[in-house]
N, C-alpha and C positions, 0 to 999 in steps of 0.2 A: 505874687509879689515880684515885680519886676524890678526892685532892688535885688534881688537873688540872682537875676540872672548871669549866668556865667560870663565873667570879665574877659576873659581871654579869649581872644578868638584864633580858629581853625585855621591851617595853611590852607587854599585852594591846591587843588593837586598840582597845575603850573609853576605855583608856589614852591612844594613841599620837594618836587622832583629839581627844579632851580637849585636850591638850600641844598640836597642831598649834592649837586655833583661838583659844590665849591669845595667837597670831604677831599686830603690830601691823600687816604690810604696809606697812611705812617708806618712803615715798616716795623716798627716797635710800637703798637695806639697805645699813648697816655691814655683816652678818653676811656679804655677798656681799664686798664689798671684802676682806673679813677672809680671804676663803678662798683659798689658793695657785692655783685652778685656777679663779675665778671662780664656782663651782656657784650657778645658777639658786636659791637657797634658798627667797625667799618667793614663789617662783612655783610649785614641786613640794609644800612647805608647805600651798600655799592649797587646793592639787588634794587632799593627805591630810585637810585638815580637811574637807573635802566627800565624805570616800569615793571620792574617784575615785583608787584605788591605782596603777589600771592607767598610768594621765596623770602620775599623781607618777614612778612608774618609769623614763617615758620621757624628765621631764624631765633628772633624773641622769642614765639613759645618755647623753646627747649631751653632758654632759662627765666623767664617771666612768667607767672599764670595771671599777672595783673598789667598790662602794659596799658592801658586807657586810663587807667589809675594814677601808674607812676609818671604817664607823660604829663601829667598834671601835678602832682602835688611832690613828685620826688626833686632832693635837694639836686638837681644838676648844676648848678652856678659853683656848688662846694666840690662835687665829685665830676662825674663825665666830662661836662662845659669847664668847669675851672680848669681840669686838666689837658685840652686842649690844645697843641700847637698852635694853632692861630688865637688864641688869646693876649699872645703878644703882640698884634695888630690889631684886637680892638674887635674882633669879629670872630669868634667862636660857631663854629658848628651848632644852631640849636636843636640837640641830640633829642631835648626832652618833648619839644615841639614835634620835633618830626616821628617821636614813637606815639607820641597821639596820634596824627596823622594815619600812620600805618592803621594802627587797633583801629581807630574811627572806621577808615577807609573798608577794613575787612567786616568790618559789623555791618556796615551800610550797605555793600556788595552780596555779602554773605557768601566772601572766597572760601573761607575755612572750614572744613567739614572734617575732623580728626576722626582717627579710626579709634573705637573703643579696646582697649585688650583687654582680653577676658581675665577675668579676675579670680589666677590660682597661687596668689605668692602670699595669702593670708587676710588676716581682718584687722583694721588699724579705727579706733575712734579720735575724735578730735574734739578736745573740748572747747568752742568759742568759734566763732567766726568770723573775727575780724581778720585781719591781714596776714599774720602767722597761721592762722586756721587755715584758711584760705588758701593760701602759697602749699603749706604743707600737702593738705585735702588733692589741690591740681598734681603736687609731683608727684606722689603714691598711685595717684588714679590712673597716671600715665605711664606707672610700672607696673599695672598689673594688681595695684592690691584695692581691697573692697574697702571705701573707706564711706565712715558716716558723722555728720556732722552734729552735733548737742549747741544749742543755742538757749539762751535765755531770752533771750527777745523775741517778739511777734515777728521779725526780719531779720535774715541773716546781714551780715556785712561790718558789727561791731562800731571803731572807730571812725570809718569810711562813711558810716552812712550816718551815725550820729554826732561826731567831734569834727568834721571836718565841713566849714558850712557850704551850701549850694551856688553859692558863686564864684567858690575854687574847683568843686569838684560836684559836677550835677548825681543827685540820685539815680537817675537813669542811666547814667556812668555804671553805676556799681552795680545796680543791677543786672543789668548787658553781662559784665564781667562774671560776675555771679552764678548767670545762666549757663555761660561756657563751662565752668567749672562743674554745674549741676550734668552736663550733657556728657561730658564723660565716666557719669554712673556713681559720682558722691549724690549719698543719701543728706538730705535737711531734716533734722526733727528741732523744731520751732517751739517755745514756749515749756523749754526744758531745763532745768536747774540742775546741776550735778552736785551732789549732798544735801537739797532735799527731796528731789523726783527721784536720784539713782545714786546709787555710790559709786566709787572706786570698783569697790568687792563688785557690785554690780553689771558692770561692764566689763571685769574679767568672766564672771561666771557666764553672762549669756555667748562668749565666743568669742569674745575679741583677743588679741594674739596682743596687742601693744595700744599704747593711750599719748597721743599727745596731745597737752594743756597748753593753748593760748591765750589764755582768761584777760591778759591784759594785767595794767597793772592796777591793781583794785584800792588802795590807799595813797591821794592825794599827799606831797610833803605840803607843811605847814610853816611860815613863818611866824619865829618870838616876837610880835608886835603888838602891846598892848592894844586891846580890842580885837583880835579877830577875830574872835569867838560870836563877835555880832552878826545876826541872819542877816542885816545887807551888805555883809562881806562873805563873797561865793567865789570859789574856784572856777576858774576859766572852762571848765571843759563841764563843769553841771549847767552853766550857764547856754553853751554852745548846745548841749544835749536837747534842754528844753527847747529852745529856738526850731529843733528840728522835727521837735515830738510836736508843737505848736504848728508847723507848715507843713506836718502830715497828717494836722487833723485829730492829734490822737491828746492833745492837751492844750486847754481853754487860755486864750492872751495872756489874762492877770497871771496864770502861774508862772510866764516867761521872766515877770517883776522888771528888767529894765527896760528903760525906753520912756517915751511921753514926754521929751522934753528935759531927762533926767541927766543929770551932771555924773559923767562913768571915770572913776580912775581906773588905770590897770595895771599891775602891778606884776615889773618882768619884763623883757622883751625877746621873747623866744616864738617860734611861730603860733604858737596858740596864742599866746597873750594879743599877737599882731590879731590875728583871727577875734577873736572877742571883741576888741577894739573894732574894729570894722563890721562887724556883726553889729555890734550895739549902736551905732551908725546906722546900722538899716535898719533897727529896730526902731527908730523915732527917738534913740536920746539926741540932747540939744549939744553937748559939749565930753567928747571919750579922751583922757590924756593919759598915757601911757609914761609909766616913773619907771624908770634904769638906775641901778646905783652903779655902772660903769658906762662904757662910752659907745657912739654908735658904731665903733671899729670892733667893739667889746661883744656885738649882741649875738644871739641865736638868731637869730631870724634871718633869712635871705634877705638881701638887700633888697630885690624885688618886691618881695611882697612889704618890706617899708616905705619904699618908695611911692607902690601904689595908695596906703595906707594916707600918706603926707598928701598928697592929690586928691584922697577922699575927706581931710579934713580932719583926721586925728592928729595930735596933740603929742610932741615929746618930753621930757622931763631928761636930761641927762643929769651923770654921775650926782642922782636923787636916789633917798632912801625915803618911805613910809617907817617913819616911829609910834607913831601913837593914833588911835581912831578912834573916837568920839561918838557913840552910837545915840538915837533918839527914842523914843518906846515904843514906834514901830519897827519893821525893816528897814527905814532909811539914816542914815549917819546925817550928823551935826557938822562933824567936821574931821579932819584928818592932819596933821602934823607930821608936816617934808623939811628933812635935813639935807642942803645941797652941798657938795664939797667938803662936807664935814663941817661944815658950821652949824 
């Protein structure tokens, strides 16, 4: 599907090293403060504008185990970028661009080659795989402890691989990522259910010292709007799933349900909801329109990814509310009833 393919494109290294040496090295970095996990920024920065890729790599990994990930899909326009000193000119540092760069560049080279430590500081399981799994699984491994992953899925990776679609964040992304993680000595056991394959009690008794749960969060909130109880009203992230189970072969068109032409409301504008919307876009629906009951200063979603959204032909709804849905005796609605401003 070459609608999927990845929208954003890569700095060339001319590029990524240019962007790297407009960095001011702020005596104080906002862009650091700004970032959820502290990331070194104008210290891995400084090592890119100098060519030293291998040194910017290393500074990330000592607190990233996902940086090909994040340069992609993490909020920097809100945190690092927004924080910025040059944002008040209009030109920000693009931090999240150039840690893609870096991870790309070192995957492609194949700079990186970590030393394994041997693992005598105990046994840690982790249940889930997605990005808490994940992060946790990479910092353990790299202190030393044994650690093994429980998945329920045929593929590790959780929300990365199945909530987030392929033209924000490629599979081959995650997987790359993934492998790093495996290469430091986390075990994968795939197609494992924790409370019906193995309990709690279970994975104390065969050895493990400690357990931590990433499960994600497994209960969808519901809106009180008459009808939505109707099967062709579906939460944005079962919709996104299937989309990726369907483009990896592992489930038939019809079960994806939208598309063909199909008229998509979307309900929300937070970055998933933006994601569904433009997903169903590339799914072949004829008309996706996105309903906000506040304003577009109001939303979740990066402006980016609305902006590109408005470009692809999705549909805004402001300070709109969904009251009432009208369901027909298949999957598909009759009709849906929008209250704007309060009227």
């Amino acid at each position: 599907m070459n609608e999927f393919k990845e929208v954003s494109e890569n700095y060339t290294l001319p590029e990524a090293v240019r962007e790297a040496q407009r960095c001011l090295h702020c005596k104080v970095p906002l862009c650091k403060k700004g970032c959820p996990i502290s990331n070194d920024i104008p210290e891995w920065i400084a090592e890119l504008a100098k060519g030293n890729f291998g040194n910017a790599m290393s500074i990330i990994n000592a607190r990233s185990n996902l940086p090909a990930v994040c340069g992609r899909v993490c909020g920097h326009e809100r945190q690092c970028e927004g924080s910025c000193v040059l944002n008040k000119t209009g030109r920000h540092i693009n931090i999240g661009k150039l840690e893609r760069f870096v991870a790309d560049f070192d995957c492609e080279a194949d700079l990186t080659h970590e030393a394994i430590p041997e693992k005598k500081r105990g046994s840690v399981a982790v249940i889930g795989s997605g990005p808490a799994g994940l992060t946790i699984a990479g910092d353990l491994a790299r202190k030393g402890f044994r650690v093994e992953i429980f998945e329920m899925e045929s593929e590790p990776g959780g929300v990365l691989m199945f909530g987030i679609p392929e033209y924000r964040l490629p599979k081959e992304v995650v997987r790359r990522e993934i492998k790093k993680i495996e290469n430091l000595g986390v075990t994968f056991h795939l197609l494992t259910t924790i409370g019906r394959d193995f309990t709690i009690d279970d994975l104390f008794a065969s050895g493990f010292d400690a357990i931590f749960m990433g499960t994600g969060t497994g209960k969808p909130k519901k809106l009180p709007i008459h009808g939505i109880e109707h099967p062709g009203v579906r939460q944005a992230i079962w919709f996104l799933r299937r989309v990726s189970l369907y483009q990896s072969g592992l489930m038939d068109r019809k079960e994806v349900i939208v598309g063909n032409g199909d008229k998509v409301a979307v309900i929300g504008c937070g970055n998933t909801a933006i994601d569904a919307a433009r997903t169903a876009l590339r799914m072949g629906s004829g008309e996706v329109t996105v309903i906000y009951h506040r304003t577009i200063n109001e939303m979740s979603a990066l402006r980016a990814e609305y902006d590109d959204a408005v470009d692809e032909g999705v549909r805004f709804m402001w300070k709109s509310s969904v009251v009432e849905i009208e369901g027909g005796n298949d999957d598909r609605l009759r009709s849906i009833t929008v209250e704007t401003d309060g009227v």
